[in-house]
CHARMM-style PDB file with segment names, atoms N, HN, CA, C and O in Angstrom:
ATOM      1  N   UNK     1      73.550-123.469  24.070  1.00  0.00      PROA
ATOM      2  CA  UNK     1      74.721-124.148  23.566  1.00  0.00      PROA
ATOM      3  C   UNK     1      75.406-123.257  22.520  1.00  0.00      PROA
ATOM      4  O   UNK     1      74.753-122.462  21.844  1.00  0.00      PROA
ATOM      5  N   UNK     2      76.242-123.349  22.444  1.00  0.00      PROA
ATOM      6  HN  UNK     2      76.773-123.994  22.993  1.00  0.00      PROA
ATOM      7  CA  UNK     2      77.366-122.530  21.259  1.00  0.00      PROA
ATOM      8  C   UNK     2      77.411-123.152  19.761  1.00  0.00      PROA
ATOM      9  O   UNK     2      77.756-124.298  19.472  1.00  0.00      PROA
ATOM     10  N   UNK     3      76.922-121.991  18.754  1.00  0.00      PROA
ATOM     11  HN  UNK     3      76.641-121.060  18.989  1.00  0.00      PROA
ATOM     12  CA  UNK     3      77.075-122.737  17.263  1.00  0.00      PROA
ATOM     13  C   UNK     3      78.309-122.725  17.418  1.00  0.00      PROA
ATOM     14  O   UNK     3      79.002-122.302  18.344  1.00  0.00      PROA
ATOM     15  N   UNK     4      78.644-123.377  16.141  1.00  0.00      PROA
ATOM     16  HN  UNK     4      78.081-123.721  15.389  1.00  0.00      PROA
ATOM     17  CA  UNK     4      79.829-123.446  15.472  1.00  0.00      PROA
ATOM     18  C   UNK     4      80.691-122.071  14.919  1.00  0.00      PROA
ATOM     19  O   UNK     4      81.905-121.958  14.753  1.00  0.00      PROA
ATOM     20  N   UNK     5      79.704-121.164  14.718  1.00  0.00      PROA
ATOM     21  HN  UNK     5      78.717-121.256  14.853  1.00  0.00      PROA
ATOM     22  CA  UNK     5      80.239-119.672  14.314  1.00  0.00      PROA
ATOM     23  C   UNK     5      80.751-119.194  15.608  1.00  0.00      PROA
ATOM     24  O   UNK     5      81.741-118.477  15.469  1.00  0.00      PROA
ATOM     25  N   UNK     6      80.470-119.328  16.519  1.00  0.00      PROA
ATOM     26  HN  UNK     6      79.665-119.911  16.633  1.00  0.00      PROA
ATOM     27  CA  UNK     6      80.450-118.587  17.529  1.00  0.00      PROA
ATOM     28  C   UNK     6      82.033-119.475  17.893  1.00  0.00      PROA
ATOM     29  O   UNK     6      83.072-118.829  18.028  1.00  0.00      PROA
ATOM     30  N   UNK     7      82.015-120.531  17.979  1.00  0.00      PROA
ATOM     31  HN  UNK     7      81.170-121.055  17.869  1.00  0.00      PROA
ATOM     32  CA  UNK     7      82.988-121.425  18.409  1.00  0.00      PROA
ATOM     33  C   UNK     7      84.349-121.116  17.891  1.00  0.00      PROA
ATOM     34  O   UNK     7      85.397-121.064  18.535  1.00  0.00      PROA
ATOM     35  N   UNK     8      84.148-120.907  16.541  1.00  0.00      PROA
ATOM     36  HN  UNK     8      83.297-120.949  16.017  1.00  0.00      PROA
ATOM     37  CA  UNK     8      85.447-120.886  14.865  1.00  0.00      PROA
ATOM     38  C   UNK     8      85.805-119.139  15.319  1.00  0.00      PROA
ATOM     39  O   UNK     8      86.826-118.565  14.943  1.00  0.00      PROA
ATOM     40  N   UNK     9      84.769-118.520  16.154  1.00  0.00      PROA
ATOM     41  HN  UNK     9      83.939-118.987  16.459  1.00  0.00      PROA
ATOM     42  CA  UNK     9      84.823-116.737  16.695  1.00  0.00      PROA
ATOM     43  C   UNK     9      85.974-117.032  17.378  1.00  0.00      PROA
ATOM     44  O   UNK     9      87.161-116.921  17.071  1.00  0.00      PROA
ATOM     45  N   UNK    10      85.303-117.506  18.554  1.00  0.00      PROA
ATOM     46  HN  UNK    10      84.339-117.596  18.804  1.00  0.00      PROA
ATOM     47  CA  UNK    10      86.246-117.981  19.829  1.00  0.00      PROA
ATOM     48  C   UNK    10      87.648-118.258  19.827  1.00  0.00      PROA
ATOM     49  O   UNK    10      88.530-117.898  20.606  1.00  0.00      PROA
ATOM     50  N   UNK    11      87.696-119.253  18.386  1.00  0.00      PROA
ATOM     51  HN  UNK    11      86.979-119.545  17.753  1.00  0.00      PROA
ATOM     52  CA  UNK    11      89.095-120.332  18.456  1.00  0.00      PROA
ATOM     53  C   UNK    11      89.871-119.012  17.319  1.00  0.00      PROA
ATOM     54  O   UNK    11      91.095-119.065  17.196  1.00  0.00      PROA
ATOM     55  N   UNK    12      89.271-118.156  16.731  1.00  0.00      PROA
ATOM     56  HN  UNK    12      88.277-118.114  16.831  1.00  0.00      PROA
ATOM     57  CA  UNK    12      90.264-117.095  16.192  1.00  0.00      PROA
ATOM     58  C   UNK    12      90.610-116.195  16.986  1.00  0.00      PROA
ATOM     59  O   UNK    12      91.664-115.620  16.719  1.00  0.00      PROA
ATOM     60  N   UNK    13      90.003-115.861  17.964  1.00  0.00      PROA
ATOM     61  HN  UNK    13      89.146-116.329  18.181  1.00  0.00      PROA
ATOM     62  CA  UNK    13      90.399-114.792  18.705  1.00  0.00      PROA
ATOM     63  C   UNK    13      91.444-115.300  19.913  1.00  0.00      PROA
ATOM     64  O   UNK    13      92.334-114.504  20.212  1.00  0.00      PROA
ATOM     65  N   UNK    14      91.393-116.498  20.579  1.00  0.00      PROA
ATOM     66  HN  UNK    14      90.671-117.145  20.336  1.00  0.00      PROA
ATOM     67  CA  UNK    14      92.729-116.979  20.843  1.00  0.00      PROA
ATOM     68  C   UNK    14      93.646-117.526  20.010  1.00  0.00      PROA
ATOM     69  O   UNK    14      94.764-117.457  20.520  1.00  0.00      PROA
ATOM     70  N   UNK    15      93.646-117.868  19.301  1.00  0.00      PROA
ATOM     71  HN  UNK    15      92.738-117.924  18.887  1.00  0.00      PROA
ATOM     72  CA  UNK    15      94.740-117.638  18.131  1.00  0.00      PROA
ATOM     73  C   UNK    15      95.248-116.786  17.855  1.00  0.00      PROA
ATOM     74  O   UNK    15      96.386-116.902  17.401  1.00  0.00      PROA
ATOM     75  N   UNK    16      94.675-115.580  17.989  1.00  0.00      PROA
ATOM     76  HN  UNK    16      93.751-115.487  18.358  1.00  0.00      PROA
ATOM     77  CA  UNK    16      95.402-114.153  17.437  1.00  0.00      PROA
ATOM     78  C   UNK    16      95.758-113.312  18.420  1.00  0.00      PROA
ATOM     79  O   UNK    16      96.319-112.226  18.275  1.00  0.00      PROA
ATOM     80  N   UNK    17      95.187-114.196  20.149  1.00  0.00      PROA
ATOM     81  HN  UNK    17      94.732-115.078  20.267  1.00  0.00      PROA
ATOM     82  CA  UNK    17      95.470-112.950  21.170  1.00  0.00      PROA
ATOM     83  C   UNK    17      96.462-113.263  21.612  1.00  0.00      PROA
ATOM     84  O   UNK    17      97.270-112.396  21.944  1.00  0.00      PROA
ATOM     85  N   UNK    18      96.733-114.590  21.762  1.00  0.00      PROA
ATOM     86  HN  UNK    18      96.076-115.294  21.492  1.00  0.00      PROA
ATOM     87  CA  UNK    18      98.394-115.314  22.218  1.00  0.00      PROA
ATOM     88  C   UNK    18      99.539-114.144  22.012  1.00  0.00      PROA
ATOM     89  O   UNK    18     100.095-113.296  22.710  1.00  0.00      PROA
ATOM     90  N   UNK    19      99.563-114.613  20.595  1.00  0.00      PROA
ATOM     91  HN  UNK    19      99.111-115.302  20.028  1.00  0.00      PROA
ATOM     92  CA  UNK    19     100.867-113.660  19.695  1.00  0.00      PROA
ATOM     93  C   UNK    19     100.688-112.360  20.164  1.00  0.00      PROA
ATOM     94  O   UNK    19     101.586-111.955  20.902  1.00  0.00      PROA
ATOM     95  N   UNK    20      99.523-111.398  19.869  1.00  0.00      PROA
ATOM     96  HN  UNK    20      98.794-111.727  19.269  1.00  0.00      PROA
ATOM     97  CA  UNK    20      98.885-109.905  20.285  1.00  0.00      PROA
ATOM     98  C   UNK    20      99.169-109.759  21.570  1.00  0.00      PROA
ATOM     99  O   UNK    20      99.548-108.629  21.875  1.00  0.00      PROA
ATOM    100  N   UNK    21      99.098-110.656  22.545  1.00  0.00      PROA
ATOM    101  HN  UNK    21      98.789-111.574  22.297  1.00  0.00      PROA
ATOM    102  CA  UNK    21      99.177-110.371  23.854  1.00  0.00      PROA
ATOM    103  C   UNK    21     100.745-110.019  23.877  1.00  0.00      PROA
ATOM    104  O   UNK    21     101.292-108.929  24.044  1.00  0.00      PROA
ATOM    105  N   UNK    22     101.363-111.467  23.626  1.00  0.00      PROA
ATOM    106  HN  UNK    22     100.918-112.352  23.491  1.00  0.00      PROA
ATOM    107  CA  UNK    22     102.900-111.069  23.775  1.00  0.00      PROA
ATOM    108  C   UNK    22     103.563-109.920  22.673  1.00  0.00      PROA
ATOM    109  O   UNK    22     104.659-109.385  22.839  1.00  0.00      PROA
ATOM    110  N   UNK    23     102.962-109.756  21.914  1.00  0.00      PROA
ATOM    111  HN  UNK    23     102.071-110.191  21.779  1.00  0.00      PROA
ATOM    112  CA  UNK    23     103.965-108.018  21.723  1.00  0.00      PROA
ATOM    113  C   UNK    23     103.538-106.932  22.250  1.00  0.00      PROA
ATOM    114  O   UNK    23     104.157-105.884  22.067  1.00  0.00      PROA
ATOM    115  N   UNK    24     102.316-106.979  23.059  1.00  0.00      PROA
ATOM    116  HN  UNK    24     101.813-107.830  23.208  1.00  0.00      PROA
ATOM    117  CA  UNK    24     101.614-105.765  23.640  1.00  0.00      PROA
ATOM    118  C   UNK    24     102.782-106.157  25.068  1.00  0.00      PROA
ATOM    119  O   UNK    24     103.241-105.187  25.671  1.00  0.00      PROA
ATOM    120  N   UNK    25     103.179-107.535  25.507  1.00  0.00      PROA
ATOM    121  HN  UNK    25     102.806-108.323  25.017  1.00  0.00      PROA
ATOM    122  CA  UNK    25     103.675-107.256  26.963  1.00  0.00      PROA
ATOM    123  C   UNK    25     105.000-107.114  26.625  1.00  0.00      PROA
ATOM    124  O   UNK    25     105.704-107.002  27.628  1.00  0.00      PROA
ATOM    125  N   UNK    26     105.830-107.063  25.190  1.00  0.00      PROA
ATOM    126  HN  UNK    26     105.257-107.154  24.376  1.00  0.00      PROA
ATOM    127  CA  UNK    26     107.030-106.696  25.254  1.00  0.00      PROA
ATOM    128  C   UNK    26     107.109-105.078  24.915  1.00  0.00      PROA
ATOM    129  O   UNK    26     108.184-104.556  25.214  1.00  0.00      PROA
ATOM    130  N   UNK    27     106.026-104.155  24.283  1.00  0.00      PROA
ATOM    131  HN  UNK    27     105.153-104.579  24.041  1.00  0.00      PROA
ATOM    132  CA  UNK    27     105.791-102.801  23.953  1.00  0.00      PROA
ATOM    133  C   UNK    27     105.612-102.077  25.300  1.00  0.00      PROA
ATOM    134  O   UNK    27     106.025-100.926  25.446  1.00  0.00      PROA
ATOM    135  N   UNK    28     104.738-103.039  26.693  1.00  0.00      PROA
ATOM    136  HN  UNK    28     104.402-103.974  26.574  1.00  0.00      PROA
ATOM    137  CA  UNK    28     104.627-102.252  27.672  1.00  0.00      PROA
ATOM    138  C   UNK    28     106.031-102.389  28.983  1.00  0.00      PROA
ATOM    139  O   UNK    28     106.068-101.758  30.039  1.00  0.00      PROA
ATOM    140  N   UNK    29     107.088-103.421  28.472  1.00  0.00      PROA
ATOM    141  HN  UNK    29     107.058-103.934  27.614  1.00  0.00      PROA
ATOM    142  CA  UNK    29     108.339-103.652  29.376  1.00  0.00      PROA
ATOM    143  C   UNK    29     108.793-102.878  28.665  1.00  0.00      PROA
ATOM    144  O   UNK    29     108.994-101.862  29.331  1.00  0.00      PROA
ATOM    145  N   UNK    30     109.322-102.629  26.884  1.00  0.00      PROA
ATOM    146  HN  UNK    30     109.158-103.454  26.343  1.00  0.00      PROA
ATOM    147  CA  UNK    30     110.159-101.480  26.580  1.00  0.00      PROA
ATOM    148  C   UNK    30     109.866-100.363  27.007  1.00  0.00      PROA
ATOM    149  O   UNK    30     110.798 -99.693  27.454  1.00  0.00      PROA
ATOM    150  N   UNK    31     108.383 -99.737  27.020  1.00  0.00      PROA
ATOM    151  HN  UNK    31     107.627-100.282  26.657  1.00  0.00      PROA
ATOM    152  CA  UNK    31     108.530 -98.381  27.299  1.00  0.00      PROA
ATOM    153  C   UNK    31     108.003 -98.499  29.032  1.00  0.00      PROA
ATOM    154  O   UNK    31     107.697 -97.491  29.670  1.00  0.00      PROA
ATOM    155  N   UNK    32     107.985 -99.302  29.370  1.00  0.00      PROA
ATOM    156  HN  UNK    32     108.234-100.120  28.852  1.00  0.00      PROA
ATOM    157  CA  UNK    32     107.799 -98.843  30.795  1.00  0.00      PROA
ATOM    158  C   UNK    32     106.211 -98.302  31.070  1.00  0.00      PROA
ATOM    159  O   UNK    32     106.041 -97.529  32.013  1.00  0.00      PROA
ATOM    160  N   UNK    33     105.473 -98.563  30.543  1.00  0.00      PROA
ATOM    161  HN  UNK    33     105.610 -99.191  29.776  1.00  0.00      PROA
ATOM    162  CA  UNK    33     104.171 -97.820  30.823  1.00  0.00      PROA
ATOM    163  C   UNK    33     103.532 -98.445  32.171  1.00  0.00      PROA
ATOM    164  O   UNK    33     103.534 -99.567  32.679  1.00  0.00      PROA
ATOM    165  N   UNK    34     102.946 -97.101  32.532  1.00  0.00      PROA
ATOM    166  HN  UNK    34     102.944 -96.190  32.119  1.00  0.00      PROA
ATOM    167  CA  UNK    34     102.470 -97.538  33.957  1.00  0.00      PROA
ATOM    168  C   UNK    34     101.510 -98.960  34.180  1.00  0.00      PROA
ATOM    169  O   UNK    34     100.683 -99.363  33.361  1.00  0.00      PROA
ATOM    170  N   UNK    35     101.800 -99.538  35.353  1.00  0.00      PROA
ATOM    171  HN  UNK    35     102.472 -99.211  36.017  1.00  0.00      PROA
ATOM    172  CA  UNK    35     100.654-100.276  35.844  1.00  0.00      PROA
ATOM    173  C   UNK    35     100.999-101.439  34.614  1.00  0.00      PROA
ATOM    174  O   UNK    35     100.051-102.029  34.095  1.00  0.00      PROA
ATOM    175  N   UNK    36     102.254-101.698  34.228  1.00  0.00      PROA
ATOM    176  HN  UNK    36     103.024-101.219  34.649  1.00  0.00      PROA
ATOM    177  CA  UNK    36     102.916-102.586  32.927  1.00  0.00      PROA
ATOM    178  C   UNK    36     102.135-103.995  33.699  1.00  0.00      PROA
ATOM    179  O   UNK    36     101.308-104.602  33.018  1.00  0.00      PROA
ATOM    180  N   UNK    37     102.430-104.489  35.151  1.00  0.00      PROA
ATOM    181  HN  UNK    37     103.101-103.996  35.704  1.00  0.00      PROA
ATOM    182  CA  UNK    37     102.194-105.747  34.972  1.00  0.00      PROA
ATOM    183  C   UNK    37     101.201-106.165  34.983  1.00  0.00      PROA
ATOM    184  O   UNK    37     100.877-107.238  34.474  1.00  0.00      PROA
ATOM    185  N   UNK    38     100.263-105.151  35.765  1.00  0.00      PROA
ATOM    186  HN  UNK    38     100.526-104.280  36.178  1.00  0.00      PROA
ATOM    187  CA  UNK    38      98.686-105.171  35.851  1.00  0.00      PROA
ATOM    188  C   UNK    38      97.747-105.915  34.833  1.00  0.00      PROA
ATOM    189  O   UNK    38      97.014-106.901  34.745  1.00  0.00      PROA
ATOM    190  N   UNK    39      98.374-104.479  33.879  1.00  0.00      PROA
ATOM    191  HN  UNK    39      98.969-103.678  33.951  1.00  0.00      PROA
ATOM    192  CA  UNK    39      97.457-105.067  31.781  1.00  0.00      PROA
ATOM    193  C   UNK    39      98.464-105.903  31.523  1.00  0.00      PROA
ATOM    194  O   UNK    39      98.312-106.156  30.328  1.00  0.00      PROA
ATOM    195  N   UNK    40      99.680-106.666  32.018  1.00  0.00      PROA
ATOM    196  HN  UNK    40      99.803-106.460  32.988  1.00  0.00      PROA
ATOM    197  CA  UNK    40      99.695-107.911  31.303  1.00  0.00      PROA
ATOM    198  C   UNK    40      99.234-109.571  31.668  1.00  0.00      PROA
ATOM    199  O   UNK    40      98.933-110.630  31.119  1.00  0.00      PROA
ATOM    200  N   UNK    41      99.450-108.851  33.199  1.00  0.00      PROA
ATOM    201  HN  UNK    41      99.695-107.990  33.646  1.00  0.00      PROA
ATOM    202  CA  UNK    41      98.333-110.320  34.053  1.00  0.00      PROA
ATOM    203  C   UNK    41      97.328-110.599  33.730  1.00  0.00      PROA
ATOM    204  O   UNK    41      96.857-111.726  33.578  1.00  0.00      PROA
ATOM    205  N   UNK    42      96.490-108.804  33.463  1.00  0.00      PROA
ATOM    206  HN  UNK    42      96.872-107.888  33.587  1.00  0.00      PROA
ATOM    207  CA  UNK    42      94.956-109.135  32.808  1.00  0.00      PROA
ATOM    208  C   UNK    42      94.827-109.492  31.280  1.00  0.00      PROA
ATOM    209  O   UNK    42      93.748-109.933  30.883  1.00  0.00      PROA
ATOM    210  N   UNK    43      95.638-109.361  30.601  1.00  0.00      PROA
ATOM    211  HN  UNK    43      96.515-109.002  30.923  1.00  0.00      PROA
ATOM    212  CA  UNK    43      95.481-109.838  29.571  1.00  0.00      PROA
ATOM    213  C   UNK    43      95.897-111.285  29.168  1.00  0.00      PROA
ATOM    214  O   UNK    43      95.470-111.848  28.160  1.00  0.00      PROA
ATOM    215  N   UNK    44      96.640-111.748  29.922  1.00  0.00      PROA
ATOM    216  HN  UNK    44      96.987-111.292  30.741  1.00  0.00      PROA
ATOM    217  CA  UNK    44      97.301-113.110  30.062  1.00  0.00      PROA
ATOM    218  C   UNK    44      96.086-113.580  30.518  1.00  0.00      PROA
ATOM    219  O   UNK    44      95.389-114.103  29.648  1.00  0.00      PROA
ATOM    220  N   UNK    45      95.596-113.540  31.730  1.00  0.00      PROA
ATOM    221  HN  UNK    45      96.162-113.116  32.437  1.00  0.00      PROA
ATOM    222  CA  UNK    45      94.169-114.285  32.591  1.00  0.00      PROA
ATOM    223  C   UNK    45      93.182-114.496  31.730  1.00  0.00      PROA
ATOM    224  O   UNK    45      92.588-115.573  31.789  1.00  0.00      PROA
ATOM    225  N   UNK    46      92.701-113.232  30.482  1.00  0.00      PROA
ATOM    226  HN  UNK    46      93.183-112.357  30.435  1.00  0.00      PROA
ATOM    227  CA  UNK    46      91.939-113.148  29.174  1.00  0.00      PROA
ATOM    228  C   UNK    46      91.903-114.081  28.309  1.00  0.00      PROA
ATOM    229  O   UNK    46      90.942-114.646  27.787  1.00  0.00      PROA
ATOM    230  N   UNK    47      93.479-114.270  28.131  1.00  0.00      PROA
ATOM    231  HN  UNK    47      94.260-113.811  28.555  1.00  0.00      PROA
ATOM    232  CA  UNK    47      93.835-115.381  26.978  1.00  0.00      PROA
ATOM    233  C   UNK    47      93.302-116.641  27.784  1.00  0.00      PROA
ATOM    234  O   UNK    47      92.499-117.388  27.227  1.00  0.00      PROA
ATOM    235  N   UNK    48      93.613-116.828  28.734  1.00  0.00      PROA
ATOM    236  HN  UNK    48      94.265-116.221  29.187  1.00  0.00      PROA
ATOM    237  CA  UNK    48      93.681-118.402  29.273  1.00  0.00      PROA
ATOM    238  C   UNK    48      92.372-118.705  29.483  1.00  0.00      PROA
ATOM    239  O   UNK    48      92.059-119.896  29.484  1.00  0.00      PROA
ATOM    240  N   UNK    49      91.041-117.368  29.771  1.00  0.00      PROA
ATOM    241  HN  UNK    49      91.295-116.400  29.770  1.00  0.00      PROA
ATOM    242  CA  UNK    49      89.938-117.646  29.756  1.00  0.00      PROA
ATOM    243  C   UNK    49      89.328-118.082  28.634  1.00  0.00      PROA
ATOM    244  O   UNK    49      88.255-118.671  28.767  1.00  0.00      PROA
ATOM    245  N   UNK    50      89.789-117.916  27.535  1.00  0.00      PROA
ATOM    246  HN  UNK    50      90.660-117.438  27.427  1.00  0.00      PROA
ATOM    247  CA  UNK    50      89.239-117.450  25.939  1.00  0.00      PROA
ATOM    248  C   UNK    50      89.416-119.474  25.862  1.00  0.00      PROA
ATOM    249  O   UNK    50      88.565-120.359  25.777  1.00  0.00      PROA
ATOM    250  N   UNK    51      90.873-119.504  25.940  1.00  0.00      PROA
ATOM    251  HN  UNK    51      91.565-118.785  26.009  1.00  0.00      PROA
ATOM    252  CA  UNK    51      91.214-120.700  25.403  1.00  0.00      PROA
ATOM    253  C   UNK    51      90.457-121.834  26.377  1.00  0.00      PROA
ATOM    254  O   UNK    51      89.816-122.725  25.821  1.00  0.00      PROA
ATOM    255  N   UNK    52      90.530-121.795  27.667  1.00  0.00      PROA
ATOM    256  HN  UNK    52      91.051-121.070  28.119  1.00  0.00      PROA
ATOM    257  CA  UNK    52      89.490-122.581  28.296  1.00  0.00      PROA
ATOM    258  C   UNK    52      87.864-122.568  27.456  1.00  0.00      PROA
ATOM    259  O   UNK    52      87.474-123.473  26.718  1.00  0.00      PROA
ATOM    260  N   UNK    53      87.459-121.913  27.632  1.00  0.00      PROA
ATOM    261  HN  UNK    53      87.776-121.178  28.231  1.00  0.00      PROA
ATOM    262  CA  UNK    53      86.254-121.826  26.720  1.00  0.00      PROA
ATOM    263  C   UNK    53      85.933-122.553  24.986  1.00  0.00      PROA
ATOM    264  O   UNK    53      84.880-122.748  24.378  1.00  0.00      PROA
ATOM    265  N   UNK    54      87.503-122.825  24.592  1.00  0.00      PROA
ATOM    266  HN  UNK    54      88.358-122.667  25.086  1.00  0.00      PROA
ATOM    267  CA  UNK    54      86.963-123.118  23.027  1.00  0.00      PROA
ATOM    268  C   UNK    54      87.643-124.850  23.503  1.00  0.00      PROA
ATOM    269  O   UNK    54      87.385-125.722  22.673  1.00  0.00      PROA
ATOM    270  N   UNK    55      88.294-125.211  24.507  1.00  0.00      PROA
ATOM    271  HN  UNK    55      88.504-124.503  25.181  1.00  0.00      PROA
ATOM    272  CA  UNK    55      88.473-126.494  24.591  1.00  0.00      PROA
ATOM    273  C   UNK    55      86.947-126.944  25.019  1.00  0.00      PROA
ATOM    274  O   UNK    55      86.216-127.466  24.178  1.00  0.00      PROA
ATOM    275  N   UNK    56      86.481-126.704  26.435  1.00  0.00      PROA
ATOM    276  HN  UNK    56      87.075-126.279  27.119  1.00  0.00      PROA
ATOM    277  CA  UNK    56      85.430-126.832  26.767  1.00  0.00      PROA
ATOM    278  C   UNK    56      84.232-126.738  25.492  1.00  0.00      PROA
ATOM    279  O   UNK    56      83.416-127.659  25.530  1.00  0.00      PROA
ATOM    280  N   UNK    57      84.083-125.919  24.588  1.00  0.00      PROA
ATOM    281  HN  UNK    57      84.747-125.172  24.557  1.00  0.00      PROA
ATOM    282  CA  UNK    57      83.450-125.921  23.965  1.00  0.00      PROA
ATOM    283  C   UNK    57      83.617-127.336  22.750  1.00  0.00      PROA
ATOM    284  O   UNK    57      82.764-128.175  22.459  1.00  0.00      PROA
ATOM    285  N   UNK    58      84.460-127.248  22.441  1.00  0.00      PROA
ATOM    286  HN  UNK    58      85.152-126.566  22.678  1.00  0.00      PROA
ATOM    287  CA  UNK    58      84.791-128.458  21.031  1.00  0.00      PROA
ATOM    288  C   UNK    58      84.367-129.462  22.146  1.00  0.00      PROA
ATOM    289  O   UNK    58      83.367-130.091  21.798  1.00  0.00      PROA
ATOM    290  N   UNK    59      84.807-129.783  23.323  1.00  0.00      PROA
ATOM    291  HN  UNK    59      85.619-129.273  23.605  1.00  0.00      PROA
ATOM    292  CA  UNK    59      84.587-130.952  23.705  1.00  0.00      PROA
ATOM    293  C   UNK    59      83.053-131.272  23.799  1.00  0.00      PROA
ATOM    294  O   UNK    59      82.705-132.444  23.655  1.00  0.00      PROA
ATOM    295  N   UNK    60      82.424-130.618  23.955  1.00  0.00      PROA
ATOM    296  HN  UNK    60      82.706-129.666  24.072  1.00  0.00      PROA
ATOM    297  CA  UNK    60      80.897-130.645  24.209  1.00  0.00      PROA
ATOM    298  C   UNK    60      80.576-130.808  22.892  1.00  0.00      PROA
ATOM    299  O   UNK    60      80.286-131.966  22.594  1.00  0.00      PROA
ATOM    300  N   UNK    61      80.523-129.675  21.655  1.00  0.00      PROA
ATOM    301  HN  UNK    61      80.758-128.734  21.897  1.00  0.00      PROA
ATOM    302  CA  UNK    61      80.497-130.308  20.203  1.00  0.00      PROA
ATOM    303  C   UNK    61      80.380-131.653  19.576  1.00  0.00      PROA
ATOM    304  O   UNK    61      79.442-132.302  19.113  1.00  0.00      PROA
ATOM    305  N   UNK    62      81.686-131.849  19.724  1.00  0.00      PROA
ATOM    306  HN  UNK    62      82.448-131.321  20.100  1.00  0.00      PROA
ATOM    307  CA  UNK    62      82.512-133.131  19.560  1.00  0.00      PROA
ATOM    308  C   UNK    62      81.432-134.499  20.066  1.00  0.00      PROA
ATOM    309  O   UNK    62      81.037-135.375  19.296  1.00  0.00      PROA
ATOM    310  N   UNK    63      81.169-134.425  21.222  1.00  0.00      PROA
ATOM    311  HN  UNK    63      81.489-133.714  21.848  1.00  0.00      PROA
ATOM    312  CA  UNK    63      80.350-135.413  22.005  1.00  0.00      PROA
ATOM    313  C   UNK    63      78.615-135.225  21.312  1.00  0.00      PROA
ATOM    314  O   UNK    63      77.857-136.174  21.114  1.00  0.00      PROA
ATOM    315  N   UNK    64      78.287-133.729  21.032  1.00  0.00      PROA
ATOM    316  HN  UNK    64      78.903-132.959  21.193  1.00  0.00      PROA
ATOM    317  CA  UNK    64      76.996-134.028  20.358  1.00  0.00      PROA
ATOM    318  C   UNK    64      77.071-134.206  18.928  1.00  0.00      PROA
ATOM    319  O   UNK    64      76.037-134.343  18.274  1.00  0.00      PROA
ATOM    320  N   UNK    65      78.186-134.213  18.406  1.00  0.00      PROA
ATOM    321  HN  UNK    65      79.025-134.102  18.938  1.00  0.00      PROA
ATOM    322  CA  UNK    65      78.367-134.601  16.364  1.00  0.00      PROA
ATOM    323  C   UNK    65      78.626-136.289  16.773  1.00  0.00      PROA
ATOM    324  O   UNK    65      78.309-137.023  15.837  1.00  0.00      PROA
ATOM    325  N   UNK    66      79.138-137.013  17.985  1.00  0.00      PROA
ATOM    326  HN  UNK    66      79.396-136.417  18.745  1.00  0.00      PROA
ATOM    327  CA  UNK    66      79.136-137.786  18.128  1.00  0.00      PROA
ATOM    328  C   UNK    66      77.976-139.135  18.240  1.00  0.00      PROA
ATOM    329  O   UNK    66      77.823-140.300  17.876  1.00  0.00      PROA
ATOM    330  N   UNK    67      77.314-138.040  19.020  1.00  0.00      PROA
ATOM    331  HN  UNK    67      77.438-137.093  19.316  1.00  0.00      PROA
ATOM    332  CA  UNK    67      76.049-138.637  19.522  1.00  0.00      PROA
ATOM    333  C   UNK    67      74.815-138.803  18.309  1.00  0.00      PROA
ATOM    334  O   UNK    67      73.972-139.685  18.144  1.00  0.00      PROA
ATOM    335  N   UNK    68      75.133-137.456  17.497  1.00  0.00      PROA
ATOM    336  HN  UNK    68      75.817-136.739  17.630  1.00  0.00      PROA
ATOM    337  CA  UNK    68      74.042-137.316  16.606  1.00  0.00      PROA
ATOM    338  C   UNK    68      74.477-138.829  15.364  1.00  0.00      PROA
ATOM    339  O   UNK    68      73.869-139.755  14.826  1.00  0.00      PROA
ATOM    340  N   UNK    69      75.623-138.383  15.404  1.00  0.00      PROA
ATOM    341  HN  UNK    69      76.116-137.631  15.841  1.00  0.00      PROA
ATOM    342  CA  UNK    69      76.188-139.735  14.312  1.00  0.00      PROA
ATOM    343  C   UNK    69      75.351-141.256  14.627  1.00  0.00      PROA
ATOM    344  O   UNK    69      74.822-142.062  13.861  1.00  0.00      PROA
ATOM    345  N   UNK    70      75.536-141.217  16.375  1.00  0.00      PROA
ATOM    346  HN  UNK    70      75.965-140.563  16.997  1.00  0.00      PROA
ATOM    347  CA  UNK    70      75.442-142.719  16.626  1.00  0.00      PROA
ATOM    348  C   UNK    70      73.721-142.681  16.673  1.00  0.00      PROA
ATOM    349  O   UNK    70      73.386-143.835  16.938  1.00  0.00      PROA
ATOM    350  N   UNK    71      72.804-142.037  16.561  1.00  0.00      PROA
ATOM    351  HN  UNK    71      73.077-141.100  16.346  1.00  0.00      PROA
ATOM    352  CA  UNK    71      71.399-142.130  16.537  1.00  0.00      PROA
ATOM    353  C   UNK    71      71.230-142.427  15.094  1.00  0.00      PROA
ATOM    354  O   UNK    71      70.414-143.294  14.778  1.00  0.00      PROA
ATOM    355  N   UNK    72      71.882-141.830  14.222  1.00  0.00      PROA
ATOM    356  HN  UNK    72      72.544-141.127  14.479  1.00  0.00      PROA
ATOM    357  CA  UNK    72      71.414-141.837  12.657  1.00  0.00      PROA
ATOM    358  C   UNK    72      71.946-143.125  11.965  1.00  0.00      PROA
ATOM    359  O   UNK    72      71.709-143.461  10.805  1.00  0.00      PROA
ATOM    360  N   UNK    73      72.817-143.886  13.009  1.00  0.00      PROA
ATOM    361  HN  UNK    73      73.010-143.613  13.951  1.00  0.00      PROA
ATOM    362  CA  UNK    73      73.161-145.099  12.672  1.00  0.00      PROA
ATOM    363  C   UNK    73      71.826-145.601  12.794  1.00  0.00      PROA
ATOM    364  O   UNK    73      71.311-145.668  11.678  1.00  0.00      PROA
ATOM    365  N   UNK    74      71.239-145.892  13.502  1.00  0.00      PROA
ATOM    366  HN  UNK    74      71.658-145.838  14.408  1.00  0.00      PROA
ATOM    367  CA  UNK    74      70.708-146.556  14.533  1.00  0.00      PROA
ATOM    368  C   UNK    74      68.838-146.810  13.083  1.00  0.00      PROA
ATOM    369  OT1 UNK    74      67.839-147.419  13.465  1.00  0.00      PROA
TER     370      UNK     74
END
């Protein structure tokens, strides 16, 4: 299962690749660099993997801070 460090890793690094991605895909349309759409599909596909992963993740979290709550009621 994923700590929380690992998670708060996760949820910064799509946070910061969004923005990073899109000036890397407007630096590789200005200058034209080869194979431009290639590294921006793959880096787009990156982001969307990253961010799948920290939803999926909180949600699983979420359900065991949930769960742990409702035992310690108990």
């Amino acid at each position: 299962m994923m700590n929380s460090k690992t998670y708060d890793t996760l949820k910064l690094i799509a946070l910061l690749a969004t923005p990073a991605i899109t000036f890397i895909c407007a630096i590789i349309n200005i200058w034209g660099i080869p194979y431009g759409d290639k590294i921006i599909a793959s880096l787009s596909a990156l982001d969307v993997l990253i961010g799948a992963i920290v939803v999926i993740a909180k949600k699983i979290y979420d359900k065991e801070k949930e769960e742990a709550g409702n035992d310690e009621s108990r």
